[in-house]
N, CA, C and O atoms as a Maestro MAE file, in Angstrom:
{
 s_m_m2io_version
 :::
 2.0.0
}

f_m_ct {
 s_m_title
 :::
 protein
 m_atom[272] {
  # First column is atom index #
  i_m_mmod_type
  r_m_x_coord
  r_m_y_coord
  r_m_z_coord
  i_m_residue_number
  s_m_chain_name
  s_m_pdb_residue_name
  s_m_pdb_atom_name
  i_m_atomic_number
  :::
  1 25 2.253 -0.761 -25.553 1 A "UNK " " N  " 7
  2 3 2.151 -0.969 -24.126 1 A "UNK " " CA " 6
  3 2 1.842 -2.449 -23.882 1 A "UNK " " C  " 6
  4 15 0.941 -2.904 -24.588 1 A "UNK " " O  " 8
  5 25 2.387 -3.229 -23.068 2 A "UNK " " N  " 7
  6 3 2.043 -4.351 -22.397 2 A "UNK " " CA " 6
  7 2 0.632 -4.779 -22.058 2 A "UNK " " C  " 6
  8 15 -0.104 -3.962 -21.505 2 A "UNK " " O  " 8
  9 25 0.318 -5.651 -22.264 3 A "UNK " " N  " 7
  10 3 -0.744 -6.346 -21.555 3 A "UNK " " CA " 6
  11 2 -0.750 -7.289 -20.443 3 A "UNK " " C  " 6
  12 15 0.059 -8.217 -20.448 3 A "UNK " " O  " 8
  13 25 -1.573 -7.144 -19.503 4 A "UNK " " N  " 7
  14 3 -1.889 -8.271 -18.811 4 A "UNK " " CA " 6
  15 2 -3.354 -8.603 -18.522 4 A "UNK " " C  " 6
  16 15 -4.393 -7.945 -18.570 4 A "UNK " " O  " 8
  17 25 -2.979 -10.167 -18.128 5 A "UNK " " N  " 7
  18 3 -4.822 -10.877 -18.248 5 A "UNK " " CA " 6
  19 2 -4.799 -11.096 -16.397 5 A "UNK " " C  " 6
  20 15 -3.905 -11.656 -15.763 5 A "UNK " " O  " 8
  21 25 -5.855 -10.572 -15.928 6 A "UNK " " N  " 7
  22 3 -6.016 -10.951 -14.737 6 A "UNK " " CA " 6
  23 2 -7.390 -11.553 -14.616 6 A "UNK " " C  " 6
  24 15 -8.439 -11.062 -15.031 6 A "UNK " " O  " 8
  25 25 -7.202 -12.819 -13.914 7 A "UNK " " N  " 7
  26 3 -8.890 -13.825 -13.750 7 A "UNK " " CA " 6
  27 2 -8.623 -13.344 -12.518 7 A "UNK " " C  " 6
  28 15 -7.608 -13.475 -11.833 7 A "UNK " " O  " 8
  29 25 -9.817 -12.668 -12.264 8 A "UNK " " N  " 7
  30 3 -10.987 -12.467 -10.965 8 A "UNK " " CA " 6
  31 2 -12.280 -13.088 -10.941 8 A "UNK " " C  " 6
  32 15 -13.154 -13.265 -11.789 8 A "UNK " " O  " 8
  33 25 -12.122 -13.428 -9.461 9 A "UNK " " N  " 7
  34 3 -13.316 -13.741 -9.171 9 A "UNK " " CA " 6
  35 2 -14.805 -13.444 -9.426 9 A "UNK " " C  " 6
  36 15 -14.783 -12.245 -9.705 9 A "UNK " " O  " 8
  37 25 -15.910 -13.794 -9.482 10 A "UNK " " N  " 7
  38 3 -17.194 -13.075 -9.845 10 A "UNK " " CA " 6
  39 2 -17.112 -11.564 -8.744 10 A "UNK " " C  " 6
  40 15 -17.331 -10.419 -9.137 10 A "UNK " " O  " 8
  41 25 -16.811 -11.889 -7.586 11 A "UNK " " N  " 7
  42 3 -17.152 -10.843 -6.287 11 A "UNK " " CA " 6
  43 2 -16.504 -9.913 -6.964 11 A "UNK " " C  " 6
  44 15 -16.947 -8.880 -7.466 11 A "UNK " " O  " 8
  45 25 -15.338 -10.371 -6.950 12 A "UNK " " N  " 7
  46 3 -13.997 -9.296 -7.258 12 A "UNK " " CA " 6
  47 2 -13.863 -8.071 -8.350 12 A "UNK " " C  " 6
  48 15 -13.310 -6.971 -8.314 12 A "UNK " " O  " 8
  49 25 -14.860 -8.995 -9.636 13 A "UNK " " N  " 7
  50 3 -14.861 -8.291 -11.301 13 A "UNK " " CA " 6
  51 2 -16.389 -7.301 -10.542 13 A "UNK " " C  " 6
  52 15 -16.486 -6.094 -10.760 13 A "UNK " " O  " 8
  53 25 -17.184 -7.875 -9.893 14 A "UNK " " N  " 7
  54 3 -18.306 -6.358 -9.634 14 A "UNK " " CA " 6
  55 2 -17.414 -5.296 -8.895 14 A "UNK " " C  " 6
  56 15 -17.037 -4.224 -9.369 14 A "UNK " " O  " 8
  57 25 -17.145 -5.803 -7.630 15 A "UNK " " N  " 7
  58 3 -16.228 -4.829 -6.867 15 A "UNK " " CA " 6
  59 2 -15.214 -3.670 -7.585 15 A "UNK " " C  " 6
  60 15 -15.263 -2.441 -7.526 15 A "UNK " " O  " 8
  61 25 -14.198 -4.656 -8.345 16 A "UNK " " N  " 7
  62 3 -13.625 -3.567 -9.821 16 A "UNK " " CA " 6
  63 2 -14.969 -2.700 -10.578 16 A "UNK " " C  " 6
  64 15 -15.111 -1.497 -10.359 16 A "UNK " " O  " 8
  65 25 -15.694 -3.285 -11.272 17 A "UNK " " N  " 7
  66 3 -16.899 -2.576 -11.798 17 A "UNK " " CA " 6
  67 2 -17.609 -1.812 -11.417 17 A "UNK " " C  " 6
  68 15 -18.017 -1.055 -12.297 17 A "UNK " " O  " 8
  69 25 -18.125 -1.570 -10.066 18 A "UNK " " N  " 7
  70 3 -18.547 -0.948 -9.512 18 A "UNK " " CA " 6
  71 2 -17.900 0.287 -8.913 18 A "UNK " " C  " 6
  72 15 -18.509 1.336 -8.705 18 A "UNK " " O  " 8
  73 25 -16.226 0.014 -8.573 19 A "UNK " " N  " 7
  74 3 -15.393 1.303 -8.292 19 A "UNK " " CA " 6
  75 2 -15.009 2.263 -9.315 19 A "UNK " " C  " 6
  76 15 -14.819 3.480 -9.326 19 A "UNK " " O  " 8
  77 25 -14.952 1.258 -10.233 20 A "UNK " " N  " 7
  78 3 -14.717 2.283 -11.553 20 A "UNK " " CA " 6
  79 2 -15.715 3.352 -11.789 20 A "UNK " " C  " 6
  80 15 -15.605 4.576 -11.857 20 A "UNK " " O  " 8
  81 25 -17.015 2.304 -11.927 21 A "UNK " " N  " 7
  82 3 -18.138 3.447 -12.173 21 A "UNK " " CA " 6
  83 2 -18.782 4.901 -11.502 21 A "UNK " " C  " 6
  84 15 -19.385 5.866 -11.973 21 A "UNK " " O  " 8
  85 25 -18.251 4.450 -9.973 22 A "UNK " " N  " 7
  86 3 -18.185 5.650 -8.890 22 A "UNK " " CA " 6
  87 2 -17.374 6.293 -8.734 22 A "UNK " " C  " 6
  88 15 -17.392 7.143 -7.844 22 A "UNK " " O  " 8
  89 25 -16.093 6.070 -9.769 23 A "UNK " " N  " 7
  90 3 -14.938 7.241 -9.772 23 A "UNK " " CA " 6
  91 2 -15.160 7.506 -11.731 23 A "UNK " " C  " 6
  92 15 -14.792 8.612 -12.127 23 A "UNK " " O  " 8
  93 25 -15.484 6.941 -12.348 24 A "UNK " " N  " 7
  94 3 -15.892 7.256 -13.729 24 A "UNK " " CA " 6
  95 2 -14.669 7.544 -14.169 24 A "UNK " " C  " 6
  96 15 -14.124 8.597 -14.499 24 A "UNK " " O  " 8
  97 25 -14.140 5.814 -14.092 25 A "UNK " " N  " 7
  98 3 -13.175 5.476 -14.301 25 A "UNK " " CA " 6
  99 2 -13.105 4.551 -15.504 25 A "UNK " " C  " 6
  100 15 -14.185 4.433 -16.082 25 A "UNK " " O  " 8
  101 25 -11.956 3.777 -16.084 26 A "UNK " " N  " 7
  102 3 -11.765 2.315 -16.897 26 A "UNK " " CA " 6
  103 2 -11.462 1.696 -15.228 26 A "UNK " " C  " 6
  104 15 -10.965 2.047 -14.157 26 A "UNK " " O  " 8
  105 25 -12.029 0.740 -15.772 27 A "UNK " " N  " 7
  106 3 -11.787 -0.882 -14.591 27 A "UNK " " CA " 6
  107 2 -10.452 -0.870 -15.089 27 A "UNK " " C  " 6
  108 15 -9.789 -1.116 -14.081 27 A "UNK " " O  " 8
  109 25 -9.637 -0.727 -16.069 28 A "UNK " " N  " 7
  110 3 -7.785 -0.732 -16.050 28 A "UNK " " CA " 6
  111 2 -7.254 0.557 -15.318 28 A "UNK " " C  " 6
  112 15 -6.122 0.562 -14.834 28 A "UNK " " O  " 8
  113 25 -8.013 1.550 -15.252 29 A "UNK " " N  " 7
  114 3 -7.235 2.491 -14.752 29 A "UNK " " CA " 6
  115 2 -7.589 2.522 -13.068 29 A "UNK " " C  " 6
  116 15 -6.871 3.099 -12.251 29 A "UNK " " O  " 8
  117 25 -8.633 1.907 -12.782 30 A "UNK " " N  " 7
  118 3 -8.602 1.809 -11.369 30 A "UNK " " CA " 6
  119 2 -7.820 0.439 -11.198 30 A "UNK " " C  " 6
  120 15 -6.981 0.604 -10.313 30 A "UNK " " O  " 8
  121 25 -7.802 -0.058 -11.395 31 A "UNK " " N  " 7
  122 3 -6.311 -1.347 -11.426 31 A "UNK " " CA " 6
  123 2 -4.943 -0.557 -11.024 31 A "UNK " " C  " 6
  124 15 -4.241 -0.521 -10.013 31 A "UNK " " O  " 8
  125 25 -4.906 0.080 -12.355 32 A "UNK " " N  " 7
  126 3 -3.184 0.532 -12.415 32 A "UNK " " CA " 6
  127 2 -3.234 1.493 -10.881 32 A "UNK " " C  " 6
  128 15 -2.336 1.294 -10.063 32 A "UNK " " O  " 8
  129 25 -4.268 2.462 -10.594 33 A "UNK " " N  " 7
  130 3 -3.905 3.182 -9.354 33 A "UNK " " CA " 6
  131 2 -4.005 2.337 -8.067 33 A "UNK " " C  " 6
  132 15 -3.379 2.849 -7.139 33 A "UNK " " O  " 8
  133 25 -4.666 1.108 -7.746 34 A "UNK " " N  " 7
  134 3 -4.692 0.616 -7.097 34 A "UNK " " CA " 6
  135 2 -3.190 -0.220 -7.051 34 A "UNK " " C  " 6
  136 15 -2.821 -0.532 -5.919 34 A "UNK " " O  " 8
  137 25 -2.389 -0.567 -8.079 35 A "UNK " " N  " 7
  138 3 -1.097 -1.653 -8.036 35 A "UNK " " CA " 6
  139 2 -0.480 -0.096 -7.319 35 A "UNK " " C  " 6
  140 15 -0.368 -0.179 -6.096 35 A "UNK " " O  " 8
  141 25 -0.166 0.967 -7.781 36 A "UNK " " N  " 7
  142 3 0.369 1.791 -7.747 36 A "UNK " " CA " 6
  143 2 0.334 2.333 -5.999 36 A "UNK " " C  " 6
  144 15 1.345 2.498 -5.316 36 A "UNK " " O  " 8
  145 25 -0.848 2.508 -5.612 37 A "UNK " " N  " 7
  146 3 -1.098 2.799 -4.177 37 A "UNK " " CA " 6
  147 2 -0.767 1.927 -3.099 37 A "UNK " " C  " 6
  148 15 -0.514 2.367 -1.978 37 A "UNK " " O  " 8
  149 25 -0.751 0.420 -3.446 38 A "UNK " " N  " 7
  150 3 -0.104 -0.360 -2.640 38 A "UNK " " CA " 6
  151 2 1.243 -0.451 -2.974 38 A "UNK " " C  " 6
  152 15 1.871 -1.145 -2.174 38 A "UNK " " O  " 8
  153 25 1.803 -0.052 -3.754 39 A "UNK " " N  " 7
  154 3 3.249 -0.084 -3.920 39 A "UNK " " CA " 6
  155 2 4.023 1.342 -3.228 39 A "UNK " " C  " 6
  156 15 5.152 1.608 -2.815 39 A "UNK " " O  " 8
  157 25 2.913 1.959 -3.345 40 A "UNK " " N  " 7
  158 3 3.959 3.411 -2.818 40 A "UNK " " CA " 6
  159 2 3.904 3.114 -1.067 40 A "UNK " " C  " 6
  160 15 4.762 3.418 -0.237 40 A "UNK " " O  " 8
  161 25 2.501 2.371 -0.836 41 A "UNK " " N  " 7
  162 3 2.132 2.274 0.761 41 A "UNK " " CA " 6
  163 2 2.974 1.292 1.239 41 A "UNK " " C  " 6
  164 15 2.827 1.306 2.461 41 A "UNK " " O  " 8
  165 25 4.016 0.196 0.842 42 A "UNK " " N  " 7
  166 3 4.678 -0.413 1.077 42 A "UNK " " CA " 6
  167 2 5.618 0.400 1.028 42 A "UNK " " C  " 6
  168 15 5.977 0.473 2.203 42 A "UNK " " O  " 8
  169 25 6.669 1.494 0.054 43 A "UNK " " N  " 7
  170 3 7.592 1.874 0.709 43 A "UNK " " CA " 6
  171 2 7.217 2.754 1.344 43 A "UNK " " C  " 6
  172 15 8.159 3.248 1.965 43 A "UNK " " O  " 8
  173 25 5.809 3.491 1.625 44 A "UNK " " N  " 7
  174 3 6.038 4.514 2.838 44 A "UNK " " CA " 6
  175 2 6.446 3.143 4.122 44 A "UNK " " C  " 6
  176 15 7.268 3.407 5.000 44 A "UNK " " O  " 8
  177 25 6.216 2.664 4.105 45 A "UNK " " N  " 7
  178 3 6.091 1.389 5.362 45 A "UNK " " CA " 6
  179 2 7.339 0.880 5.959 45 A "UNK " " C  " 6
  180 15 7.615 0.764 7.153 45 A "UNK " " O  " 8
  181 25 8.131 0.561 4.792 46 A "UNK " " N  " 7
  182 3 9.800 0.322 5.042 46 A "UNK " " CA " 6
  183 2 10.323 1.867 5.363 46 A "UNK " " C  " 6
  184 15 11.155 1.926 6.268 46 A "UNK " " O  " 8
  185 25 9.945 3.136 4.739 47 A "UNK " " N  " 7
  186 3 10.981 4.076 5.573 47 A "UNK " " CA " 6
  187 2 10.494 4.388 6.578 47 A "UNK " " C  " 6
  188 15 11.237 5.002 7.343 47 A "UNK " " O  " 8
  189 25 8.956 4.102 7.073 48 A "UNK " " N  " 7
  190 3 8.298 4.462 8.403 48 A "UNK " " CA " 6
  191 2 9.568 3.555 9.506 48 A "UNK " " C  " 6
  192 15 10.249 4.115 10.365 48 A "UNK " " O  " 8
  193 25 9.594 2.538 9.275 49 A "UNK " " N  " 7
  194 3 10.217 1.442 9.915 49 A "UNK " " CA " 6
  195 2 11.960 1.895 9.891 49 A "UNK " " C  " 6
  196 15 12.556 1.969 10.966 49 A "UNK " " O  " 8
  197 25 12.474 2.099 8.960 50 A "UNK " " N  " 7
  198 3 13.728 2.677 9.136 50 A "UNK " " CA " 6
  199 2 13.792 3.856 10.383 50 A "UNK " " C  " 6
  200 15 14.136 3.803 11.563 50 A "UNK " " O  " 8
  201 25 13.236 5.034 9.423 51 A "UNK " " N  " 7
  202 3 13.258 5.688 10.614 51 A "UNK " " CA " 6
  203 2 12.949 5.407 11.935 51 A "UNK " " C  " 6
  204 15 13.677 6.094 12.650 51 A "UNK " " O  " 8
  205 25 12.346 4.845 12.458 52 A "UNK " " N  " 7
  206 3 11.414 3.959 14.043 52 A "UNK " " CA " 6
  207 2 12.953 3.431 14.407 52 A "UNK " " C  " 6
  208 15 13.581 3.524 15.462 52 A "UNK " " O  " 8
  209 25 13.286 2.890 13.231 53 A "UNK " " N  " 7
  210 3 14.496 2.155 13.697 53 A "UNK " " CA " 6
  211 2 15.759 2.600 14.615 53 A "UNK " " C  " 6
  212 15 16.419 2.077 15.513 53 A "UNK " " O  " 8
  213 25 15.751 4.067 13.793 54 A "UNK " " N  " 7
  214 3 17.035 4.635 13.968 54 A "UNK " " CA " 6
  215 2 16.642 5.177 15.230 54 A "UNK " " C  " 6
  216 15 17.370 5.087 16.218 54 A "UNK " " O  " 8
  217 25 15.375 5.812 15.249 55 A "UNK " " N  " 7
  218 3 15.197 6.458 16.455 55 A "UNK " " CA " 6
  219 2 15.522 5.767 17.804 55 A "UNK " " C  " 6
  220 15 16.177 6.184 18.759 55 A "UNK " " O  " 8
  221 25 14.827 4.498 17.593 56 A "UNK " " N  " 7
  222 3 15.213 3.654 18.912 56 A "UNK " " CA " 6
  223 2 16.741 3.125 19.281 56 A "UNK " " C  " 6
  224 15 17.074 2.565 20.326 56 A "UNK " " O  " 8
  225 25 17.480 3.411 18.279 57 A "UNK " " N  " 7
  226 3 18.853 2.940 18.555 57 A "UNK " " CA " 6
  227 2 19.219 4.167 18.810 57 A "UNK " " C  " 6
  228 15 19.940 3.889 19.768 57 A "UNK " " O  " 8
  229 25 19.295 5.222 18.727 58 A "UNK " " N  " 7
  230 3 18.933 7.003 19.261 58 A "UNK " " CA " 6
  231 2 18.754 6.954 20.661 58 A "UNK " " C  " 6
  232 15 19.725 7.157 21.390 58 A "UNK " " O  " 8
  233 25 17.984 6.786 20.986 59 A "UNK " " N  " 7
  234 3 17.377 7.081 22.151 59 A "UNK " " CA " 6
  235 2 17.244 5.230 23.024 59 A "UNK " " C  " 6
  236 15 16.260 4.838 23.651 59 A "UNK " " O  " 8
  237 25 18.541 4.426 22.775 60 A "UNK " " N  " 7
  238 3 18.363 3.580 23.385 60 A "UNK " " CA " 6
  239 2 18.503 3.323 24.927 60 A "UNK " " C  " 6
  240 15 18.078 2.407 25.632 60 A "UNK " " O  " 8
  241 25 19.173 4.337 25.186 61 A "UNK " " N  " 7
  242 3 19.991 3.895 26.847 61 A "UNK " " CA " 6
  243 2 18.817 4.940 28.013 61 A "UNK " " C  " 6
  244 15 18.684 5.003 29.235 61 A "UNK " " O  " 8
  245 25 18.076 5.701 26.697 62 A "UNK " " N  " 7
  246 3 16.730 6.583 27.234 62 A "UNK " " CA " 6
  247 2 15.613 5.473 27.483 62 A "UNK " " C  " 6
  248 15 15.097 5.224 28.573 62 A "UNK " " O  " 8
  249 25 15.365 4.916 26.389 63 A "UNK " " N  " 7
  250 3 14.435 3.839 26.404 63 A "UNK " " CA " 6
  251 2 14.668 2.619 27.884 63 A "UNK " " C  " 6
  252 15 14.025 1.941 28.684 63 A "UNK " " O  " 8
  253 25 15.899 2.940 27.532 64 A "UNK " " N  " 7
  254 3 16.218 1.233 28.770 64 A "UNK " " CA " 6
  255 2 16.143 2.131 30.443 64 A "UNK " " C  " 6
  256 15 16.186 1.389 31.425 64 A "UNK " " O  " 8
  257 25 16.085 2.959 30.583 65 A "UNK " " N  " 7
  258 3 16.249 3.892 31.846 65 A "UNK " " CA " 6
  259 2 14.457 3.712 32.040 65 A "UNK " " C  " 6
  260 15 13.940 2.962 32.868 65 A "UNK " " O  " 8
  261 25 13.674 4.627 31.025 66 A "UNK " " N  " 7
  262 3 12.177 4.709 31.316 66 A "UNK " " CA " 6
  263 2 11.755 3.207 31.295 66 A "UNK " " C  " 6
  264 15 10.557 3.217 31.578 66 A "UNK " " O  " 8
  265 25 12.199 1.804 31.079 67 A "UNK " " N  " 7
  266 3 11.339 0.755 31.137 67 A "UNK " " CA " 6
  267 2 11.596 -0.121 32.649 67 A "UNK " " C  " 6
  268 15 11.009 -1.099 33.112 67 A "UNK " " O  " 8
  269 25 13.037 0.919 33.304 68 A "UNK " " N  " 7
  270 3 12.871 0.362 34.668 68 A "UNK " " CA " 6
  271 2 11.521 0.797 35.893 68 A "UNK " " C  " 6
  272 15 11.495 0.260 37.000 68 A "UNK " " O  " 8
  :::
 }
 m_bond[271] {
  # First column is bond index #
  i_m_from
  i_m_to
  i_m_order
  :::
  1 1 2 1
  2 2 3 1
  3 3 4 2
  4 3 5 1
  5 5 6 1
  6 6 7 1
  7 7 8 2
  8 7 9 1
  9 9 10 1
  10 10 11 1
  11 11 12 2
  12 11 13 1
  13 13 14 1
  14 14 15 1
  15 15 16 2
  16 15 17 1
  17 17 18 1
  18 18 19 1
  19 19 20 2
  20 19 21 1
  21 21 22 1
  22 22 23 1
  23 23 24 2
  24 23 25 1
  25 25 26 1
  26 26 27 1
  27 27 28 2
  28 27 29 1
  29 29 30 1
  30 30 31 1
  31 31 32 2
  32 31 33 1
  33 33 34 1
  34 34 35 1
  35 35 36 2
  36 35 37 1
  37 37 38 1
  38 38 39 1
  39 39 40 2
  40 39 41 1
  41 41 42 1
  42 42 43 1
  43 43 44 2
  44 43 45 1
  45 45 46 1
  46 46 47 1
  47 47 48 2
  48 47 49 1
  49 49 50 1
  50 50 51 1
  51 51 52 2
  52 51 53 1
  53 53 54 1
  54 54 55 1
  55 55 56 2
  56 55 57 1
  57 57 58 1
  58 58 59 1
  59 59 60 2
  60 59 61 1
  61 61 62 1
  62 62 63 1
  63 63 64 2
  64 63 65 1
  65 65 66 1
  66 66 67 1
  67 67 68 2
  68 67 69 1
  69 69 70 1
  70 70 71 1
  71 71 72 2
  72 71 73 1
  73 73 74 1
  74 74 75 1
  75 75 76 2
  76 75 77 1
  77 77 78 1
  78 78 79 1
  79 79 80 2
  80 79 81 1
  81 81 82 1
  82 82 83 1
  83 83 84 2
  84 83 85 1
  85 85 86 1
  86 86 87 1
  87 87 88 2
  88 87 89 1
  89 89 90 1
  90 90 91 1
  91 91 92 2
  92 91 93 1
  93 93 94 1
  94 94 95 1
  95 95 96 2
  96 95 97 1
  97 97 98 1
  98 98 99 1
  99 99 100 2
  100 99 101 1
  101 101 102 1
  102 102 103 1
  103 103 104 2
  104 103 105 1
  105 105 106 1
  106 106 107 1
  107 107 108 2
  108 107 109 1
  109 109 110 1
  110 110 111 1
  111 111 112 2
  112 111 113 1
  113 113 114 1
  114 114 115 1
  115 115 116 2
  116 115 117 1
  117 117 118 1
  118 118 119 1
  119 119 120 2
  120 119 121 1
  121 121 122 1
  122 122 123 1
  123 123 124 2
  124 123 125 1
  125 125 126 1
  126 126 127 1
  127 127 128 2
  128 127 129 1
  129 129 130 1
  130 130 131 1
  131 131 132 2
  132 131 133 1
  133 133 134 1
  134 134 135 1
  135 135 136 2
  136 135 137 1
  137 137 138 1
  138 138 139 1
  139 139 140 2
  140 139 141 1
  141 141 142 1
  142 142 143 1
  143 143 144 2
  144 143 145 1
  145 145 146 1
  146 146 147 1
  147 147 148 2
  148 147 149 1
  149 149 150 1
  150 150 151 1
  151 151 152 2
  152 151 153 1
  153 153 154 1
  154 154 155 1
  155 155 156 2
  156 155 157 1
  157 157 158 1
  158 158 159 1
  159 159 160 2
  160 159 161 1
  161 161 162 1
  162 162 163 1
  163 163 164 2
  164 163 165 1
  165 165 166 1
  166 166 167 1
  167 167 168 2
  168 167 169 1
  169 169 170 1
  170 170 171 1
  171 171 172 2
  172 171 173 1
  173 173 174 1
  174 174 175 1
  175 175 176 2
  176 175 177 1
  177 177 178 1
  178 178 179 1
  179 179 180 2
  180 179 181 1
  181 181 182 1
  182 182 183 1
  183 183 184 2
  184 183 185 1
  185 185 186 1
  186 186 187 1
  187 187 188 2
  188 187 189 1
  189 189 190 1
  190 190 191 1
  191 191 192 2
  192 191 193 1
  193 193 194 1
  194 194 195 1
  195 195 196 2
  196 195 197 1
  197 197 198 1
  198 198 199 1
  199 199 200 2
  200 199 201 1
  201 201 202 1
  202 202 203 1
  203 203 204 2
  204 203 205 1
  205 205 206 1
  206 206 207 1
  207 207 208 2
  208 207 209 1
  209 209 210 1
  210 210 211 1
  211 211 212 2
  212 211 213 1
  213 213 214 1
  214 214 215 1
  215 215 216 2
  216 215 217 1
  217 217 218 1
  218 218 219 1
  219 219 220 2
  220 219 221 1
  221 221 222 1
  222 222 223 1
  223 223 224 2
  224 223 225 1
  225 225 226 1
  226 226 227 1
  227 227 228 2
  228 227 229 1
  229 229 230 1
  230 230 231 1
  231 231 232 2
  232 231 233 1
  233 233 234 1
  234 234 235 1
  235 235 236 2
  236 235 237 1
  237 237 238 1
  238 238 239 1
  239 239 240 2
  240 239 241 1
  241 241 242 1
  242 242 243 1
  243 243 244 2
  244 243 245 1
  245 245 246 1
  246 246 247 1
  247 247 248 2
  248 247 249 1
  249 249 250 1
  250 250 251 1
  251 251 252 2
  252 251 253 1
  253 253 254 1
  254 254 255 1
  255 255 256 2
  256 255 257 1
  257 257 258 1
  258 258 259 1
  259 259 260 2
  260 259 261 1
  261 261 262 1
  262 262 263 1
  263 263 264 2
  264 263 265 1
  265 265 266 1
  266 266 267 1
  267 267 268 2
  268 267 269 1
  269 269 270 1
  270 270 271 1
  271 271 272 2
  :::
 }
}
C-alpha cells in the first residue's frame, strides 16, 4: 500500500489526535474517512446542482411567469 507524509500543524495533529481517540480510531484511518467524506460530499454537490439545473430549465417559462 502507498504511503503518504502529511505536515500538520501543531493545532491540526491534536485535533487529528484527539478525533481519533473519541472514535477509537488510527489518526490514518480517521484521515482516510475524512478524504473520503469530502470527496463523496463534493459529488453529492455536483449532482445536487445538476439536478437544480435541469429542474429550472423544466420549469422555466413557470419560473419567469411567478417572478412577474
Amino acid at each position: 500500500m502507498p504511503t503518504l507524509t502529511l505536515r500538520l500543524d501543531d493545532e491540526t495533529l491534536a485535533v487529528l489526535r484527539e478525533q481519533a481517540e473519541l472514535e477509537h480510531r488510527s489518526m490514518n484511518d480517521v484521515t482516510v474517512l475524512a478524504i473520503r467524506d469530502r470527496a463523496a460530499a463534493t459529488g453529492r454537490r455536483a449532482e445536487r446542482s445538476t439536478i437544480i439545473g435541469g429542474l429550472i430549465e423544466q420549469n422555466r417559462e413557470l419560473l419567469d411567469r411567478l417572478s412577474k
